[in-house]
PDB file of N, CA, C and O in Angstrom:
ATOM      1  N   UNK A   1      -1.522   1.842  21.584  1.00  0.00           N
ATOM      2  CA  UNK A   1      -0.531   0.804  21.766  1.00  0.00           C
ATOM      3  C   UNK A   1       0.003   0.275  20.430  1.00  0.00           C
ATOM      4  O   UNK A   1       1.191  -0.024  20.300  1.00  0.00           O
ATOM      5  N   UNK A   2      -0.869   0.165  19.462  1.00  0.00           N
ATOM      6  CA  UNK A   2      -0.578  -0.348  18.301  1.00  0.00           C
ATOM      7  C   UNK A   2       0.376  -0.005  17.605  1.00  0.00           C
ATOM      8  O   UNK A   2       1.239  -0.693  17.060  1.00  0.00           O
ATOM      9  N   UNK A   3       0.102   1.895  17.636  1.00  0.00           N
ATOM     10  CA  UNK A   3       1.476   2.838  16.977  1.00  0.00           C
ATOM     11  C   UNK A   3       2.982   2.802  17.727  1.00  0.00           C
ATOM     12  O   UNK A   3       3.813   3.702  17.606  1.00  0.00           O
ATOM     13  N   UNK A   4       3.114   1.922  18.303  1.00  0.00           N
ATOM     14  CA  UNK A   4       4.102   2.110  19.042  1.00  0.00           C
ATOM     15  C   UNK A   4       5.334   1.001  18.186  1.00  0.00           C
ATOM     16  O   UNK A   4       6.564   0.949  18.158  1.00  0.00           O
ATOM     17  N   UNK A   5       4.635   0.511  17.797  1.00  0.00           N
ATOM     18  CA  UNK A   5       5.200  -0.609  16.811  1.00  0.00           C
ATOM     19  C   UNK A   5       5.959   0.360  15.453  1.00  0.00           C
ATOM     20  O   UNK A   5       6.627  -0.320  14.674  1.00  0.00           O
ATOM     21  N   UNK A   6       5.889   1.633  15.207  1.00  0.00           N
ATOM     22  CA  UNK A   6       6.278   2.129  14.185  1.00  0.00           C
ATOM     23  C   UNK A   6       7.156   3.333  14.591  1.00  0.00           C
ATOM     24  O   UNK A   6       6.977   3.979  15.624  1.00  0.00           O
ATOM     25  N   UNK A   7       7.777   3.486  14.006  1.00  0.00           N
ATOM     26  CA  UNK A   7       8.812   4.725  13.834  1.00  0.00           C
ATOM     27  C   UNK A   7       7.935   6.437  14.091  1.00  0.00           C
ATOM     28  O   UNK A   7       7.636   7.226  14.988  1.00  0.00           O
ATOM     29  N   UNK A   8       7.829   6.242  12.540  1.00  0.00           N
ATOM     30  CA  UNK A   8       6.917   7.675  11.981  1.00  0.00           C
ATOM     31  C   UNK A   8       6.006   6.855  11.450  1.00  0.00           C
ATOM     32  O   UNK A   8       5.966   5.639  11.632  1.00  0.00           O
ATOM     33  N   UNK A   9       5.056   7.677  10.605  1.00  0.00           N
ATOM     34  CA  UNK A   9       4.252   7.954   9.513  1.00  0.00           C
ATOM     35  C   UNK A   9       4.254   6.624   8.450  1.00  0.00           C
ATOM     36  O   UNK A   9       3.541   5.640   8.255  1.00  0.00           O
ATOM     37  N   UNK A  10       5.833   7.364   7.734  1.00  0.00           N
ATOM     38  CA  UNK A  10       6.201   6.494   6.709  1.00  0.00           C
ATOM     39  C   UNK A  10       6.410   4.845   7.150  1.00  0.00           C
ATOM     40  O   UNK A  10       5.836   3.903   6.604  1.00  0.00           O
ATOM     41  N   UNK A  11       7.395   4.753   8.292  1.00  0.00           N
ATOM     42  CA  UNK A  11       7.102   3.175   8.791  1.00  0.00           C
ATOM     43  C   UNK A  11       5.727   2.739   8.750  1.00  0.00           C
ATOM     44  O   UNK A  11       5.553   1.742   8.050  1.00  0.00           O
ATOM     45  N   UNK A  12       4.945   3.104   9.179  1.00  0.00           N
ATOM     46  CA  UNK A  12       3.691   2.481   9.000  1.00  0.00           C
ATOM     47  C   UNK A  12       2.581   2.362   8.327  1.00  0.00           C
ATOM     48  O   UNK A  12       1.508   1.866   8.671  1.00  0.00           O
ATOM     49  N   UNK A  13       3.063   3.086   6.863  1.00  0.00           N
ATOM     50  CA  UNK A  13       2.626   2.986   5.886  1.00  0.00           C
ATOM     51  C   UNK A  13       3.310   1.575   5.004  1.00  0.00           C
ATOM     52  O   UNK A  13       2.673   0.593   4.626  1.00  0.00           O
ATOM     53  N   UNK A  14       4.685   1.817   4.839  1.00  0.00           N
ATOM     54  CA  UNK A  14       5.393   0.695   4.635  1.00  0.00           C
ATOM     55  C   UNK A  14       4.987  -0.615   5.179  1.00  0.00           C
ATOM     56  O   UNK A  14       4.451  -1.506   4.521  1.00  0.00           O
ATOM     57  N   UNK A  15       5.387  -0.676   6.863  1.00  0.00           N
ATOM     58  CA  UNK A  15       4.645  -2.327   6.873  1.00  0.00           C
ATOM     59  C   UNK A  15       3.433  -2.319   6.721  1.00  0.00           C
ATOM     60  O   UNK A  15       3.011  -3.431   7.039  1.00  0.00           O
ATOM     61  N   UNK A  16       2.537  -1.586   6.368  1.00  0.00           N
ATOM     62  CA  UNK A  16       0.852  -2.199   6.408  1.00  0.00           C
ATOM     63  C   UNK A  16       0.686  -2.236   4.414  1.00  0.00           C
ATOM     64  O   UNK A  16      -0.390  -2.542   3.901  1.00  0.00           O
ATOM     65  N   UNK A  17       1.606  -1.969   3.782  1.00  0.00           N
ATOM     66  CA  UNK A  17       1.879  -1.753   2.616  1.00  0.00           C
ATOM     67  C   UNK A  17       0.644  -1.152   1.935  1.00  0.00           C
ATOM     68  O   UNK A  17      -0.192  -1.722   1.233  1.00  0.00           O
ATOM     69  N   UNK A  18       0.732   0.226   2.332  1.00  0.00           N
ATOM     70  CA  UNK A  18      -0.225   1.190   2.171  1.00  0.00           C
ATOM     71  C   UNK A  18       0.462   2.253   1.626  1.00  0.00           C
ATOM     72  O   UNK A  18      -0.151   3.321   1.603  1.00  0.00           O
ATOM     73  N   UNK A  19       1.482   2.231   1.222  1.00  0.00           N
ATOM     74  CA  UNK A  19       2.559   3.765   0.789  1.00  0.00           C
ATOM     75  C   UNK A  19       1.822   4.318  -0.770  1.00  0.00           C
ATOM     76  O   UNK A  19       1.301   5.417  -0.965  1.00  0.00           O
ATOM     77  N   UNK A  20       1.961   3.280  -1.676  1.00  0.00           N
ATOM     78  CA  UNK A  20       1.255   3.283  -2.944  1.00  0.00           C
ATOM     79  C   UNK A  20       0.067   3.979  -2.577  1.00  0.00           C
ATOM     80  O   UNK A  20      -0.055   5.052  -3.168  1.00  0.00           O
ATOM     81  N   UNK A  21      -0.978   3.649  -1.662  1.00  0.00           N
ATOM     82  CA  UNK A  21      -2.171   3.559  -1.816  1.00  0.00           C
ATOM     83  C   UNK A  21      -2.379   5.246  -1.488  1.00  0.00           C
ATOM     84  O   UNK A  21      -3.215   6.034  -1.929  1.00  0.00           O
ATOM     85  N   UNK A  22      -1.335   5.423  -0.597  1.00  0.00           N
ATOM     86  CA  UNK A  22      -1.362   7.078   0.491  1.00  0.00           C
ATOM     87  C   UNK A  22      -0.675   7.912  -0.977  1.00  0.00           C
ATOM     88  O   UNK A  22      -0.807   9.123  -0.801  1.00  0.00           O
ATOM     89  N   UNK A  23      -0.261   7.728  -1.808  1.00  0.00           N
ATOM     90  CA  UNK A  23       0.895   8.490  -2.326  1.00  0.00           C
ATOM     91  C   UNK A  23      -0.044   8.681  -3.900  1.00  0.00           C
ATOM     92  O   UNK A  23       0.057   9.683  -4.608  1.00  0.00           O
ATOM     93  N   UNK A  24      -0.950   7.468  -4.223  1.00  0.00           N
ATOM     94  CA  UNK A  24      -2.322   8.248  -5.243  1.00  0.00           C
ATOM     95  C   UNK A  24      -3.121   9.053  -4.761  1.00  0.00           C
ATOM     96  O   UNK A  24      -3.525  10.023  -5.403  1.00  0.00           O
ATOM     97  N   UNK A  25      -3.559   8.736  -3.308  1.00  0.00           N
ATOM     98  CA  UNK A  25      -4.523   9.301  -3.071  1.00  0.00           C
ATOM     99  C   UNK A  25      -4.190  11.128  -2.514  1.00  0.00           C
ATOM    100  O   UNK A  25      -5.115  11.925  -2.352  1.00  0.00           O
ATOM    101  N   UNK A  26      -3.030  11.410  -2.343  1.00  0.00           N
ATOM    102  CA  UNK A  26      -2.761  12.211  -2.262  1.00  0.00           C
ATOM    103  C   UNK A  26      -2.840  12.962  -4.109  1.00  0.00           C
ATOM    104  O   UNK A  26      -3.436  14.034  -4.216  1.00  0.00           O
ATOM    105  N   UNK A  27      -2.415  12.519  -5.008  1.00  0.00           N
ATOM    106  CA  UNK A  27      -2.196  13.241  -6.262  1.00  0.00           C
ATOM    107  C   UNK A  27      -3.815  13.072  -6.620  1.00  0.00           C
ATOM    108  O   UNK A  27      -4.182  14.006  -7.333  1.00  0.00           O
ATOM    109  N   UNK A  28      -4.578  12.392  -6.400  1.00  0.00           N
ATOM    110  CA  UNK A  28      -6.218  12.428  -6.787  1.00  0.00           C
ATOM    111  C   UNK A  28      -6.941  11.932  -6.263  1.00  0.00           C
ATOM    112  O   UNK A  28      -7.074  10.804  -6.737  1.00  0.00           O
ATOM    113  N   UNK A  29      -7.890  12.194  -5.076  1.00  0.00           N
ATOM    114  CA  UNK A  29      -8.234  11.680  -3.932  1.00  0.00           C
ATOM    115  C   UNK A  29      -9.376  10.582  -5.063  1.00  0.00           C
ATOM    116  O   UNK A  29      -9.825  10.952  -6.148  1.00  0.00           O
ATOM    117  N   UNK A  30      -9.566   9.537  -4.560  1.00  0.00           N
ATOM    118  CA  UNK A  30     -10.434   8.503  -5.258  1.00  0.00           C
ATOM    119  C   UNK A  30     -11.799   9.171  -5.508  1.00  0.00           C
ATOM    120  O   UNK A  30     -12.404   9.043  -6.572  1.00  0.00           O
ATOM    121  N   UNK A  31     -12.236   9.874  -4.488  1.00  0.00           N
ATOM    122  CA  UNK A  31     -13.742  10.357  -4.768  1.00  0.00           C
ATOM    123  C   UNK A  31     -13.926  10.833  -6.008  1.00  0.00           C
ATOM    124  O   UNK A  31     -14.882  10.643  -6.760  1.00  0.00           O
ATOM    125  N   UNK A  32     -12.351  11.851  -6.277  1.00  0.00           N
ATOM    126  CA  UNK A  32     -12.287  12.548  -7.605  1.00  0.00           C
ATOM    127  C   UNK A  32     -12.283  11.735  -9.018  1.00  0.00           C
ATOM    128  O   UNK A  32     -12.666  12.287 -10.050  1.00  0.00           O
ATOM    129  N   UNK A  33     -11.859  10.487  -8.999  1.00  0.00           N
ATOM    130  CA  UNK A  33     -12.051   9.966 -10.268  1.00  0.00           C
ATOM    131  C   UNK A  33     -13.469   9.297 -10.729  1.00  0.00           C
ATOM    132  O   UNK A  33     -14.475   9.002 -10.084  1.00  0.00           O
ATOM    133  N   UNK A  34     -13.057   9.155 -12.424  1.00  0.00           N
ATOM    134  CA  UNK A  34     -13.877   8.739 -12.733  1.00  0.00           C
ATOM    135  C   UNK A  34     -13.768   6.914 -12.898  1.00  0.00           C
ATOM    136  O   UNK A  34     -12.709   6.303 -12.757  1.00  0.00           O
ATOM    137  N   UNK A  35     -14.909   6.357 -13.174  1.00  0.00           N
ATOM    138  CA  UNK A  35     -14.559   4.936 -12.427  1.00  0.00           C
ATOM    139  C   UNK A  35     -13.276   4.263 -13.465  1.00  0.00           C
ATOM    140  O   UNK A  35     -12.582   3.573 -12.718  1.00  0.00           O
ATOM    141  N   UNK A  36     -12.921   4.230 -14.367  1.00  0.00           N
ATOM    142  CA  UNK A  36     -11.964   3.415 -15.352  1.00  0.00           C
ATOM    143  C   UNK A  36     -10.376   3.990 -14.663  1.00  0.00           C
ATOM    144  O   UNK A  36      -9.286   3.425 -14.566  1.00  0.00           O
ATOM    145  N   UNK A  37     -10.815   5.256 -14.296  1.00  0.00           N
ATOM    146  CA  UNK A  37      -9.405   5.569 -13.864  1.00  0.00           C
ATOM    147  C   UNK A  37      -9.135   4.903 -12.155  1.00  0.00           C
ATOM    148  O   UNK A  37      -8.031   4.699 -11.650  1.00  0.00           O
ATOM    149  N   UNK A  38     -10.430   4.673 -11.534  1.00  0.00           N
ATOM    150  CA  UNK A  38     -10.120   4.126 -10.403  1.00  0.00           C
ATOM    151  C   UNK A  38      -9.672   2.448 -10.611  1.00  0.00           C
ATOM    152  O   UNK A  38      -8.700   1.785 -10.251  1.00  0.00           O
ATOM    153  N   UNK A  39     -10.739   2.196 -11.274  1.00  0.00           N
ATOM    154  CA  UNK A  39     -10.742   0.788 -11.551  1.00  0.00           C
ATOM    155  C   UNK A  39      -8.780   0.276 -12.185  1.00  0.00           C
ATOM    156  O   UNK A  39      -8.074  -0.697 -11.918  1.00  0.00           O
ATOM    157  N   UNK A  40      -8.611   1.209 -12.854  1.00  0.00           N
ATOM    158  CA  UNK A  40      -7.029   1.004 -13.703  1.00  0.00           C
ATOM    159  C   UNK A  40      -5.838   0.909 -12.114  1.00  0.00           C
ATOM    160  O   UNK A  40      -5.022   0.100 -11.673  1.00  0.00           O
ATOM    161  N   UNK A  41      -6.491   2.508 -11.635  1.00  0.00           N
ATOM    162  CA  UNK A  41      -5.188   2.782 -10.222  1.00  0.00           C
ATOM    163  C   UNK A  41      -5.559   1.472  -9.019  1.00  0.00           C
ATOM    164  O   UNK A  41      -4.663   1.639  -8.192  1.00  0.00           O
ATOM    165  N   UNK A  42      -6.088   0.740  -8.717  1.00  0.00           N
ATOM    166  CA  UNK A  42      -6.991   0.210  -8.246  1.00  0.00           C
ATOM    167  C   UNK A  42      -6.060  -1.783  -8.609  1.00  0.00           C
ATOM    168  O   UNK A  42      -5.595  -2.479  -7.706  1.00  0.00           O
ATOM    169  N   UNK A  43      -6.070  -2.052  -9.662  1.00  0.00           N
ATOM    170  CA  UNK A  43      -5.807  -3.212  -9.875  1.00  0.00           C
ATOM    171  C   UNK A  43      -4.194  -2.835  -9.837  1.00  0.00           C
ATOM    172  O   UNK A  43      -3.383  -3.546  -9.244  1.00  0.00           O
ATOM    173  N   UNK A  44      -3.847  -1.663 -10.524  1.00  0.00           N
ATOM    174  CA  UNK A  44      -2.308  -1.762  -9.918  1.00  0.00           C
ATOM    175  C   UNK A  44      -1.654  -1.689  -8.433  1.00  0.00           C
ATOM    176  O   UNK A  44      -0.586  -2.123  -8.002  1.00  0.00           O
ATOM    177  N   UNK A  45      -2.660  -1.004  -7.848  1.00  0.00           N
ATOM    178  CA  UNK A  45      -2.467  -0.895  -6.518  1.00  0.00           C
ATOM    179  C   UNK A  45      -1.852  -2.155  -5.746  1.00  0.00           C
ATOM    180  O   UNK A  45      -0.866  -2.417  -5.056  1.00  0.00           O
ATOM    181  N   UNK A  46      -3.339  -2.980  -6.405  1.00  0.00           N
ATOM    182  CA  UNK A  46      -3.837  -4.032  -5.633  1.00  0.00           C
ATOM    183  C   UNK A  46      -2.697  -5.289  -6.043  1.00  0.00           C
ATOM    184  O   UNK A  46      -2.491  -6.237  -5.285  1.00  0.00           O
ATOM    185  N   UNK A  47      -2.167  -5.158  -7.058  1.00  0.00           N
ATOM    186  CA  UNK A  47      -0.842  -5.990  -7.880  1.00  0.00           C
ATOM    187  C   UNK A  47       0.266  -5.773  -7.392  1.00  0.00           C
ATOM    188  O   UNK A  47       1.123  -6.652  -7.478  1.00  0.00           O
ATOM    189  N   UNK A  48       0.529  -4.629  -6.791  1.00  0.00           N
ATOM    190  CA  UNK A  48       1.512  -4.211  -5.721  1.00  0.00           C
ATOM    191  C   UNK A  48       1.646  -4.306  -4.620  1.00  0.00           C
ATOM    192  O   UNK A  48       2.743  -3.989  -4.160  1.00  0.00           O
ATOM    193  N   UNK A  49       0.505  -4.820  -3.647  1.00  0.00           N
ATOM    194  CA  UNK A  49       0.721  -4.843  -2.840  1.00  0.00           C
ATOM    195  C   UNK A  49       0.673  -6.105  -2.447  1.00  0.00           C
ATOM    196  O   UNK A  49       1.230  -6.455  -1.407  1.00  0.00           O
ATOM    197  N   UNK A  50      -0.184  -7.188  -3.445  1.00  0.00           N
ATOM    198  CA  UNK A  50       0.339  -8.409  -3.343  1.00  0.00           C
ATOM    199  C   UNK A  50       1.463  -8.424  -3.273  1.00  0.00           C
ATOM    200  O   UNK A  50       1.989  -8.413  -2.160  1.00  0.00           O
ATOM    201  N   UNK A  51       2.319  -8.457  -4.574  1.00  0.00           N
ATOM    202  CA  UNK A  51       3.796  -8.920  -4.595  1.00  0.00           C
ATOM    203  C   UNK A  51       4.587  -8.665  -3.037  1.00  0.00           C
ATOM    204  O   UNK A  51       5.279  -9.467  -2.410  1.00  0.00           O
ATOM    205  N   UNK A  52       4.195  -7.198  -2.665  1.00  0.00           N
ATOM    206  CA  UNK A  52       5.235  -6.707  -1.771  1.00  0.00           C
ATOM    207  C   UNK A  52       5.075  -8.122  -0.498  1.00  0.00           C
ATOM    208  O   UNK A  52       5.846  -8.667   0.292  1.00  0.00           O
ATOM    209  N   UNK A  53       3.262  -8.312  -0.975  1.00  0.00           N
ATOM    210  CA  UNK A  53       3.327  -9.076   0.771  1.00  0.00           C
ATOM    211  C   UNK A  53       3.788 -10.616   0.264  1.00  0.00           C
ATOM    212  O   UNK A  53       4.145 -11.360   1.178  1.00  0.00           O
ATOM    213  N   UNK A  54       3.812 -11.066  -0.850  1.00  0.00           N
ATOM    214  CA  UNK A  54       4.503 -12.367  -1.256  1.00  0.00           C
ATOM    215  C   UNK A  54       5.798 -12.302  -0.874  1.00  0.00           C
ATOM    216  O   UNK A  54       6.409 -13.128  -0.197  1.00  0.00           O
ATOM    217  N   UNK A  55       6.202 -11.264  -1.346  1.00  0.00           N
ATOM    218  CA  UNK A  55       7.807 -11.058  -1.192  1.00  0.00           C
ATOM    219  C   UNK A  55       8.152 -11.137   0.243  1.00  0.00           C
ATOM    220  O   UNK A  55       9.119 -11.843   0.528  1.00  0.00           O
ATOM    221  N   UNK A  56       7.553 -10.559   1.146  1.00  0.00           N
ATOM    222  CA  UNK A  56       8.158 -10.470   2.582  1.00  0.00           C
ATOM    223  C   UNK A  56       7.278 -12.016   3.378  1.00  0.00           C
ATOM    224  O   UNK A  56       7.747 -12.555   4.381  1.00  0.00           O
ATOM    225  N   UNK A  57       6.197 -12.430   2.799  1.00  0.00           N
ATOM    226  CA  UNK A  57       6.225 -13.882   3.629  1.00  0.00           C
ATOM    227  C   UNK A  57       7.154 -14.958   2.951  1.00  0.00           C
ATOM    228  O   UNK A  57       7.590 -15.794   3.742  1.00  0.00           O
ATOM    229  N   UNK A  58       7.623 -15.128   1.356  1.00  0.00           N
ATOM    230  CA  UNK A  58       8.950 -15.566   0.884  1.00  0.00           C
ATOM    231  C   UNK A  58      10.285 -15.543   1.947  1.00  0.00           C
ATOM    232  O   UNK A  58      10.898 -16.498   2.425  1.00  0.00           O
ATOM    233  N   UNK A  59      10.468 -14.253   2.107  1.00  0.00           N
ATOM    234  CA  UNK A  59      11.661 -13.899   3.033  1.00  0.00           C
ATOM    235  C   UNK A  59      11.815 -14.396   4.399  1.00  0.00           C
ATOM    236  O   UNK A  59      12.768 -14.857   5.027  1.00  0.00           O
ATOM    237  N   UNK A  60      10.332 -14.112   4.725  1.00  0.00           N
ATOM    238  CA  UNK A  60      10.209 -15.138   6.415  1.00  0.00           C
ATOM    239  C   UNK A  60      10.468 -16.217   6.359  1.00  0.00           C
ATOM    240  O   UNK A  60      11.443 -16.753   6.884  1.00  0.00           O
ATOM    241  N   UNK A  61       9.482 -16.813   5.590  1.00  0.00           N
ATOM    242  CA  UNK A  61       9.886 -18.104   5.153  1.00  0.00           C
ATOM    243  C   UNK A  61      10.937 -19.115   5.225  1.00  0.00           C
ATOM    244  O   UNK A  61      10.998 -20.223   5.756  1.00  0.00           O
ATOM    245  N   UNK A  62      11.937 -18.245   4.375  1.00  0.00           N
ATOM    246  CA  UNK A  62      13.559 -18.459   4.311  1.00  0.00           C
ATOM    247  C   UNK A  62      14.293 -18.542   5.655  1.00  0.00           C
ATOM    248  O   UNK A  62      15.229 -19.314   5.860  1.00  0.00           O
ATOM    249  N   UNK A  63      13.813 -17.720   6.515  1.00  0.00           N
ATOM    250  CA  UNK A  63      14.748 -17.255   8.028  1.00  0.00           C
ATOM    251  C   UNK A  63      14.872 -18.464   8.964  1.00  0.00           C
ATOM    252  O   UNK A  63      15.467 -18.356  10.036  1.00  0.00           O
TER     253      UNK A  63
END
């Protein structure tokens, strides 16, 4: 029932703001790194996906 809420794939990567997260782990699955490189991909991730979700409760906000 849940997926029904989404398009494809990509929609529901987008609203759960997981695209970043699907799109490293595809170029180096996490298991594969070593920890500084996780720890580095990891805080940017995590810096991104704040903003995105600041940005879209900002926007609600506004409506």
């Amino acid at each position: 029932m849940y997926f029904r809420f989404f398009s494809n794939f990509d929609d529901f990567l987008e609203k759960n703001y997981l695209k970043t997260i699907w799109q490293v782990s595809k170029e180096t699955p996490f298991s594969e790194m070593d920890f500084n490189m996780f720890k580095n991909i990891s805080e940017k991730i995590i810096f991104e996906r704040g903003s995105k979700m600041l940005n879209d409760l900002k926007s609600n906000y506004k409506k």
